[in-house]
Every structure is written in structure tokens, then in C-alpha cells.
C-alpha positions as CSV (number, residue, x, y, z in Angstrom):
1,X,21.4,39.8,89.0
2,X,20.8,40.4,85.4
3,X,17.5,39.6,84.0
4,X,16.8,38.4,80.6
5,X,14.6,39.5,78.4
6,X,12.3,36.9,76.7
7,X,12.0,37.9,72.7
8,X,8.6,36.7,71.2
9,X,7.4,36.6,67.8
10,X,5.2,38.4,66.3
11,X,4.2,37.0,62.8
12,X,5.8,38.4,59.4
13,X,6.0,42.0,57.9
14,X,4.2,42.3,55.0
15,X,7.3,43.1,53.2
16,X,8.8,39.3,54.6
17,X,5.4,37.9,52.7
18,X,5.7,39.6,49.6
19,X,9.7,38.6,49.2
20,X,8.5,34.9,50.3
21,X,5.3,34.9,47.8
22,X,8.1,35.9,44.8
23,X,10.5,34.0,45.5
24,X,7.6,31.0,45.5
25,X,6.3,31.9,42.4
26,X,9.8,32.1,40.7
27,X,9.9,28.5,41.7
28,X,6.9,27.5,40.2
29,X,7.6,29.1,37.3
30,X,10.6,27.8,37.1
31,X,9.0,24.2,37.5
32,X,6.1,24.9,35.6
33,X,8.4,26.0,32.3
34,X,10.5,23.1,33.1
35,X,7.2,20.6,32.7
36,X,6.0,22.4,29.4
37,X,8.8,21.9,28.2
38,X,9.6,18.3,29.0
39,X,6.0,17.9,28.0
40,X,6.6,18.9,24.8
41,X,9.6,17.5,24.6
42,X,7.7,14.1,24.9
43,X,5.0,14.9,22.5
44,X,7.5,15.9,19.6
45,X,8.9,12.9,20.4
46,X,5.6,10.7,20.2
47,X,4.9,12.6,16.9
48,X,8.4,11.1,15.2
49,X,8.1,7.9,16.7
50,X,4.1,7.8,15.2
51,X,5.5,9.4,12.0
52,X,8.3,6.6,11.1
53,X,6.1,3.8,12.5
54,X,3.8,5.0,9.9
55,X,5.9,5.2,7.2
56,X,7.5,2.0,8.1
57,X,4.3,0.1,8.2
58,X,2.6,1.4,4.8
59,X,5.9,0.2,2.7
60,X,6.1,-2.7,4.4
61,X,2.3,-3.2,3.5
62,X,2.3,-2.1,0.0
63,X,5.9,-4.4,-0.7
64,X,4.6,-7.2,0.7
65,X,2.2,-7.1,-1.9
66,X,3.9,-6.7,-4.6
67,X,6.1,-9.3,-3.9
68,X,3.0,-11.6,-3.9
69,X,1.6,-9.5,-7.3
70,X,1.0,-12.3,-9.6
71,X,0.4,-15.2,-7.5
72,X,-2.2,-17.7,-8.7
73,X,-1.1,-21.1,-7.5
74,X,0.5,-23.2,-10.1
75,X,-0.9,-21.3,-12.8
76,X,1.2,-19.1,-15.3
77,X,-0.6,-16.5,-16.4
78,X,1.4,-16.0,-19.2
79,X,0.5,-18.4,-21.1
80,X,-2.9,-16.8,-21.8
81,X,-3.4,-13.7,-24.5
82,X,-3.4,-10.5,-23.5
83,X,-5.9,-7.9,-22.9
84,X,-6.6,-5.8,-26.2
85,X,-6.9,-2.9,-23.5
86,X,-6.3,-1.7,-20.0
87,X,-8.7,-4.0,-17.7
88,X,-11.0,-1.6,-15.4
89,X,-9.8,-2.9,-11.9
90,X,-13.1,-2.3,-10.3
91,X,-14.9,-4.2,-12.2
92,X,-16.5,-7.3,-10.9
93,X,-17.7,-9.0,-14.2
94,X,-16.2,-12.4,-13.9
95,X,-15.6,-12.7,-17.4
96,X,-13.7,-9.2,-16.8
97,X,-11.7,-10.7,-14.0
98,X,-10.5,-13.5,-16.2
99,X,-9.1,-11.5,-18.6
100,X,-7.5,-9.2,-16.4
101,X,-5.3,-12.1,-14.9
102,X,-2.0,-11.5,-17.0
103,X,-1.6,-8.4,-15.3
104,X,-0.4,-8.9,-12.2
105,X,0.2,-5.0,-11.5
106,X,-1.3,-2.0,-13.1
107,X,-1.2,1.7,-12.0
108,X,-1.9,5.3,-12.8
109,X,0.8,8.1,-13.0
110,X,-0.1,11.3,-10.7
111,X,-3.9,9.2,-10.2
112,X,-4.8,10.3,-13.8
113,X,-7.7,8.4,-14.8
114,X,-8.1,7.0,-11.6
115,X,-10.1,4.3,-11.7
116,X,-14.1,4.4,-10.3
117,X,-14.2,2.4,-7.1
118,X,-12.0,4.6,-5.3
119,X,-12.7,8.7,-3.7
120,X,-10.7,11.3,-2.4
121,X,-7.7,10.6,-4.1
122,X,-5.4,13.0,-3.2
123,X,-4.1,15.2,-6.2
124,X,-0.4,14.2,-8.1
125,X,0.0,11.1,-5.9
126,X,0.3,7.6,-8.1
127,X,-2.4,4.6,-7.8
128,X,-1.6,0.9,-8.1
129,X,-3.4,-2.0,-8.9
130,X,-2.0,-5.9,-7.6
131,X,-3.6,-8.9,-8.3
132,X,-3.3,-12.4,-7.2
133,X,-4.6,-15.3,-5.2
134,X,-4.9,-15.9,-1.4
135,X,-1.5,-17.8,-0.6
136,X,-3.9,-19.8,1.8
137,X,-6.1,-22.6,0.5
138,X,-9.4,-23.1,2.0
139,X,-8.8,-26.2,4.3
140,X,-5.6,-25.4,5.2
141,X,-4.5,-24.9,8.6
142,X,-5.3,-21.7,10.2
143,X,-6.7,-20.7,6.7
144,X,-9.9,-19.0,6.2
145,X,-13.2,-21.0,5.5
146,X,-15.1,-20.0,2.4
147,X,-16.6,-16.9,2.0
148,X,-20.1,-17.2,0.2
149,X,-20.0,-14.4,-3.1
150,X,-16.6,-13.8,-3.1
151,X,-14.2,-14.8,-5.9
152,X,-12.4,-18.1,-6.0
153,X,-9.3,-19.2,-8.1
154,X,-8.4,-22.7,-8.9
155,X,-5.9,-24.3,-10.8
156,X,-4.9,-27.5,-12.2
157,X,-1.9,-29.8,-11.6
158,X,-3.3,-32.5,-13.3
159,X,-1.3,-33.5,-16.7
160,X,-4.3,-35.1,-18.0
161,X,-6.1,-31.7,-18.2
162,X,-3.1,-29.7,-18.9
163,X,-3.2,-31.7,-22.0
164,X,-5.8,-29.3,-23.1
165,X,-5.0,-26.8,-25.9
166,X,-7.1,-24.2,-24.4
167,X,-4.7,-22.6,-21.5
168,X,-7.8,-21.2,-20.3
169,X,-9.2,-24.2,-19.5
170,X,-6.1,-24.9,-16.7
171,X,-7.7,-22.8,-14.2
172,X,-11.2,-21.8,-13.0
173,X,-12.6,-18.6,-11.6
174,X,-16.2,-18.4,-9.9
175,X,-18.0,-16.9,-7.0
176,X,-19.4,-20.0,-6.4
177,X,-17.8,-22.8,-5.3
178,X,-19.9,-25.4,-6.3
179,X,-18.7,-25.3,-9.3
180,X,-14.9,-25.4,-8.5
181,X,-15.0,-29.1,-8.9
182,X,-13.5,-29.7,-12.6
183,X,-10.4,-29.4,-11.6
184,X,-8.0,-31.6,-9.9
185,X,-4.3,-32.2,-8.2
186,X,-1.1,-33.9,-9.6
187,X,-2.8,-37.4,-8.9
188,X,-5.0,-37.0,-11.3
189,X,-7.6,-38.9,-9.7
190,X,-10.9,-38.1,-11.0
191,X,-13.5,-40.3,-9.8
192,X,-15.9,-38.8,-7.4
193,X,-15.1,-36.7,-6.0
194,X,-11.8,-37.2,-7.0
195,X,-8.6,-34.9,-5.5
196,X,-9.9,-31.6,-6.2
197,X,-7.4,-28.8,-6.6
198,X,-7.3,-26.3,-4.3
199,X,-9.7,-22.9,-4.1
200,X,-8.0,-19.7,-2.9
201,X,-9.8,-16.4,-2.8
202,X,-9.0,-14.7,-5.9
203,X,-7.8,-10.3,-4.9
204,X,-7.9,-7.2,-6.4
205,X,-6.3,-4.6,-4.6
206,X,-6.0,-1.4,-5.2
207,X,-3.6,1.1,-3.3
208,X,-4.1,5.2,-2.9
209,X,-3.9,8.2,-1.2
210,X,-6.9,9.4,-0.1
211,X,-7.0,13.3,1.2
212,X,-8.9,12.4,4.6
213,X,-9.0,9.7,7.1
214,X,-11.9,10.7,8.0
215,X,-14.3,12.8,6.0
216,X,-12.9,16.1,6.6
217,X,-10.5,15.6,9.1
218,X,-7.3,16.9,6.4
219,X,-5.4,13.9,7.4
220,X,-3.8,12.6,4.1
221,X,-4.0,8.5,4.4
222,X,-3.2,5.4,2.7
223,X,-6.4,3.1,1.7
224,X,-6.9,0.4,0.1
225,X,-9.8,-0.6,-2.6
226,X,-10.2,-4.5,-2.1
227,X,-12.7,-6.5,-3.8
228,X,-14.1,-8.6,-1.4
229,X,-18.5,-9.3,-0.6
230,X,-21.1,-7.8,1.2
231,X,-24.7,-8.9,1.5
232,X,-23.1,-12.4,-0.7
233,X,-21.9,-10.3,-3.7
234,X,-18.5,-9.3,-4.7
235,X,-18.4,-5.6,-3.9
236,X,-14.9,-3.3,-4.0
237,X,-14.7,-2.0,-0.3
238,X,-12.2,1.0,0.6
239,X,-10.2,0.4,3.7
240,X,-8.1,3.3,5.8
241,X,-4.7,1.6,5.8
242,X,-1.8,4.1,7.6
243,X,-2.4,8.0,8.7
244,X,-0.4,10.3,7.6
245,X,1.0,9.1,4.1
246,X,1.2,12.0,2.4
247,X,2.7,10.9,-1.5
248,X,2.9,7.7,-3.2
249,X,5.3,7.2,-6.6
250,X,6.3,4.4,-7.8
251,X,8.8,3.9,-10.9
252,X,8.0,-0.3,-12.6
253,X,10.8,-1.9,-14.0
254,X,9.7,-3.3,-17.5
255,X,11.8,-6.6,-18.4
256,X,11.9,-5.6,-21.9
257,X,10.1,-3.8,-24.5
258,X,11.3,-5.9,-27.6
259,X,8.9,-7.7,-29.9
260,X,8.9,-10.4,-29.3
261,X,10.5,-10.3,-25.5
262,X,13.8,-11.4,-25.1
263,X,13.3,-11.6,-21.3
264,X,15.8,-12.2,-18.2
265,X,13.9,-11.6,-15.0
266,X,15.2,-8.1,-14.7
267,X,14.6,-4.9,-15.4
268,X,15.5,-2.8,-18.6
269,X,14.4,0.1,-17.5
270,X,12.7,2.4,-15.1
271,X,9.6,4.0,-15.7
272,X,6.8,6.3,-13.8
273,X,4.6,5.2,-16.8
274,X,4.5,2.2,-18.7
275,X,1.5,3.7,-20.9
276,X,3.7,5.7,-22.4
277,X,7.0,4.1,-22.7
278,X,8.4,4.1,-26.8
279,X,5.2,6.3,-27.6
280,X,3.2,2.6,-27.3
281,X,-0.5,2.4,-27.9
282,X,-3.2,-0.5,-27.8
283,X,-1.3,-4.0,-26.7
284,X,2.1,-2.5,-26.9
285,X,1.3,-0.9,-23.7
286,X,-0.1,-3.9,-22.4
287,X,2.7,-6.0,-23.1
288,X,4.6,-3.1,-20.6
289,X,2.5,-3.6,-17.8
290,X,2.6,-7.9,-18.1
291,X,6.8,-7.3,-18.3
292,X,7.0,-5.1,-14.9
293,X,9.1,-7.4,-12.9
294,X,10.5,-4.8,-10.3
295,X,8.9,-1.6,-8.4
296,X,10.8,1.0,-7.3
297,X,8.3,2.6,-4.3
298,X,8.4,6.1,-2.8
299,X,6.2,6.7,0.4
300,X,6.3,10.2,1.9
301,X,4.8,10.4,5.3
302,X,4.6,13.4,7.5
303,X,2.9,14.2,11.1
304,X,-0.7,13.7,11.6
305,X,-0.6,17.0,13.7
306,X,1.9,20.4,13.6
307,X,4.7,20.7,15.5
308,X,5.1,24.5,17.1
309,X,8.3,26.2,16.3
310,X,9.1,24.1,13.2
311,X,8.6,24.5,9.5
312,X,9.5,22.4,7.0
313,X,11.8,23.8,4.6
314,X,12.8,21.0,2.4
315,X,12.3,19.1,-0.6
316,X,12.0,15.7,-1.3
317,X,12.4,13.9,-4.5
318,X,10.4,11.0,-5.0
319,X,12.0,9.3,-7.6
320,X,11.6,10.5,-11.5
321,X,9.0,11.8,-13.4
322,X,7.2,9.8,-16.7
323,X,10.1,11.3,-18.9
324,X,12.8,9.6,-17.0
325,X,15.0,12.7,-16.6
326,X,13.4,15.3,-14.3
327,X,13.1,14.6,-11.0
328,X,9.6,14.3,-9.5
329,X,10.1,16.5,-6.4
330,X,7.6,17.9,-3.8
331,X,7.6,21.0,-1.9
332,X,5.4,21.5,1.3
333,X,4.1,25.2,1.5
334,X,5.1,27.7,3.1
335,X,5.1,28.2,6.8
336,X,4.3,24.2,6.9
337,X,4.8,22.8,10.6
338,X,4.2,18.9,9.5
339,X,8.0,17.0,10.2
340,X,7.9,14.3,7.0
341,X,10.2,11.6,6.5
342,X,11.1,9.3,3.0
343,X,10.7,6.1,2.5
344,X,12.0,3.9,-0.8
345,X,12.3,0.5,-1.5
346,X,13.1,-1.3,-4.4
347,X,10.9,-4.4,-4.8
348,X,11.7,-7.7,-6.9
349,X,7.9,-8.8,-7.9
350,X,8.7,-12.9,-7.6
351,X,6.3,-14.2,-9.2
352,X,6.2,-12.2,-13.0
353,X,10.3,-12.1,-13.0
354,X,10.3,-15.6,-11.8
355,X,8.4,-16.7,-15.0
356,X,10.6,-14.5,-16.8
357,X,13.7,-16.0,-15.9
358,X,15.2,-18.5,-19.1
């Protein structure tokens, strides 16, 4: 009878180990490569989505705005005299408020001159100025309750006191609202205390690109200068609005430049700078700025962080430059890693071609 041998086990070689170990660590790697690189697959991804909901969000702030430039009620501002020069935006001189009401939009090619109550402004990038009135009345529903110290626009609809001669004596402007009671509603009734016409807060913004977020931080941003109160006096505050908004131009459509306006509502022309459109000087200019009735807007936004592996070899043109012929183009430097996208818009500003309109 044949007896079997029983086999038994020992255990691996070391050479068994060593093939098992590699052959497990070419798995890992293989894994391991294959989550770095979904990894950054999804971070590249995060970046662009961040990047164009960025770029989105700052036109969509800065043409809402516009579109509301000029809004004051049921006033027209045209009807009182022009500036005999360019109204300092950051000023908070109620008497220099007043007379910076018929323009509803003023700005600052390449930031020159930029005005004093805003920092940082990042180099060759264009500032603009929009004023009008809170399209929410104090007392309204869901509206804001006064604010003591800040600035407060009312204007009449009464046809008794539009009888006036004075156009400035239509509409009141005050930080205190105490003594927004002169003016009243269509009904024109004026006993005490009579239908007092309504009180919106009166704004000055003022849009730019600032060079950090942060103080230091290199992110380019959007902010905002907006003349608003602390401690219960009207004070310019600057706001951080969108990261990563890199270049702002804008090119105002002027109505007309003819003396005296033959105006339509729409634009003439295109310019970067209405300051120096026809070589004007002193009201001439002015007259530019109070005829802007359209904004063409170019927003350039770009990555707040690099992305490895890419660089950014193109150039983007961002409308035209003050001459109207050359393009105003921008170039990131060399070896740049930031992915930017372009954003334009043309905006109608309602209000100013509205009252332009025959």
C-alpha cells in the first residue's frame, strides 16, 4: 500500500516577499498618481468655476449700478446748472454734494488723478464714480429705517412748489432729517404735517481696483468707496467687493457733444475719456460727463491662486484706448500661471438717456 506524503508549508522565500512588496507598491503608486491627479483635476476645476463666478458677479455688481446712475426720485437733475468743474467725489460738504448731482457718472482713465478717499489702486486700471438715490424710501416695506448722519434726498411732486423758479428749491438734501419736511407729494397737502415726500438715502459710490484684498496678500480686487456714516457722520468707507478682478475699463457713450445738445437717448460716440473728447476744457468737459447715457464695461478677472503646468500666453483687449483707435490691450508677464477670463457688457444708463430721450 502506497503511502502519501503530507506537504506542509513553510512560509515565503524572501524572494516571494520582495516580488509581492513590488508588485504592492506598483499598486499604490498607481492609485496614489491616480488621486493626485483627480485631485488636481478638481482643484483646477474649483479655480475656473471661482474664477467665472467672480467675474460674473463684479459686472453684474458694477451694471447694476449704472443702470440705477442718476436716480433721484422724481427729480431731473438736468434742470439744474452745471458744475464749473469736476466735483471731488469724496467730498462730504453738503453744499458739495448738491452741486455734484447732475452728474450721475464720473470716472478717471487709467486711475489718473484718482480721487482721495480711495488706496491701493492698482496701476492702468480705470475708476468710476455713480451717484443716485436709494430706490427704497424710508417707510417702505422691507426698506431700511433711517440712518442718523447719513445723507438724505427728497424731492417734490407737489405743483404748487414746482411752481418755484429756483429748480433747486424742488429737492432737498441734508443729513438730518428733521429738516426734510418742506417738501411734499402730488396732493399737495400742506397742513401739518401734511403728505411729506419721501426721504431716500442719498449714494456716492465709487468703484476700483485695489492691488490687495488684504494688505499684502497680491490679490488684485474689486472695492468699492461708498459714502455712508460712522460714529453719526457721513464718512467714505472702502468695501472689498469680488477677488480676483484684475482690470477695469470702461468706454461712456456721450449723447452728443453739440452746443447746445441736440440729444436722442443714445450714444454718439465712444470714449475712454470724456475729459478729453474735442480738446474740451472747463464746462465743455462737463457737459461730456452729464451726456454719458451708455457704458461700455470691460472686467478682466483671473485666478486668486496659480495653476501648475499653465502659463498664460495671451492677450486681451479691453476695449480702446482715450484716442479711440488703438486698442487698450493687456499682457500678463512672462511665465504667468493665473488662467483669466473677459468679461464686457454694454450698459444703457436709464435714467440720464431716459431724460434725454425727445
Amino acid at each position: 500500500m502506497a503511502m502519501s506524503k503530507k506537504t506542509r508549508q513553510y512560509g515565503l522565500t524572501l524572494v516571494e516577499l520582495m516580488v509581492a512588496i513590488t508588485l504592492g507598491l506598483i499598486v499604490v503608486a498607481g492609485l496614489s498618481a491616480l488621486f493626485v491627479n483627480n485631485s488636481r483635476a478638481r482643484s483646477e476645476i474649483e479655480r475656473v468655476n471661482q474664477q467665472i463666478d467672480n467675474g460674473r458677479y463684479a459686472m453684474q455688481l458694477l451694471t447694476d449700478d449704472l443702470r440705477s446712475a442718476g436716480y433721484f426720485g422724481e427729480f431731473n437733475p438736468k434742470l439744474l446748472a452745471s458744475p464749473a468743474t469736476k466735483p471731488d467725489p469724496c467730498s462730504i460738504v453738503l453744499s458739495d454734494l448738491k452741486a455734484a448731482l447732475p452728474l450721475a457718472i464720473q470716472g478717471y482713465d487709467n486711475g489718473v488723478s484718482a480721487p482721495s478717499c480711495v488706496s491701493d489702486v492698482r496701476t492702468g486700471t480705470d475708476i468710476v464714480v455713480v451717484r443716485r438715490a436709494s430706490t427704497c424710501a424710508i417707510g417702505e416695506t422691507d426698506c431700511d429705517a433711517a440712518i442718523s448722519g447719513a445723507p438724505y434726498f427728497q424731492a417734490s411732486t407737489c405743483s404748487i412748489e414746482l411752481a418755484a423758479t429756483n429748480p433747486a428749491n424742488y429737492y432737498a438734501l441734508d443729513t438730518d432729517t428733521s429738516k426734510l419736511i418742506a417738501l411734499h407729494k402730488n396732493d399737495c397737502t400742506l397742513t401739518t404735517p401734511g403728505t411729506i415726500a419721501p426721504l431716500r438715502q442719498y449714494r456716492t459710490h465709487i468703484y476700483f481696483i485695489a492691488n490687495n484684498d488684504k494688505p499684502g496678500d497680491g490679490i488684485p480686487t474689486l472695492k468699492r468707496a461708498e459714502l455712508g456714516v460712522a460714529g453719526g457722520v457721513a464718512v467714505f468707507t472702502i468695501v472689498p467687493l469680488v477677488e480676483g478682478i484684475e482690470n477695469l475699463q470702461i468706454e461712456y457713450g456721450i449723447d452728443t457733444i453739440a452746443t447746445p445738445p441736440a440729444t436722442t437717448g443714445n450714444p454718439a460716440l465712444f470714449t475712454a475719456d470724456p475729459d478729453s473728447v474735442g480738446s474740451c476744457a472747463g464746462t465743455t468737459c462737463i457737459e461730456n460727463w452729464r451726456n454719458v447715457v451708455a457704458a461700455k464695461v470691460h472686467v478682466l478677472a483671473r485666478n486668486t491662486t496659480q495653476s501648475t503646468g499653465y502659463s498664460d500666453n495671451k492677450t486681451y483687449t479691453l476695449g480702446l484706448l482715450a484716442d479711440g483707435t488703438t486698442a487698450n490691450t493687456v499682457t500678463p508677464p512672462t511665465g504667468d500661471h493665473y488662467r483669466r477670463h473677459l468679461y464686457k457688457s454694454v450698459v444703457r444708463l436709464n435714467n440720464t438717456a431716459g431724460r434725454n430721450t425727445p
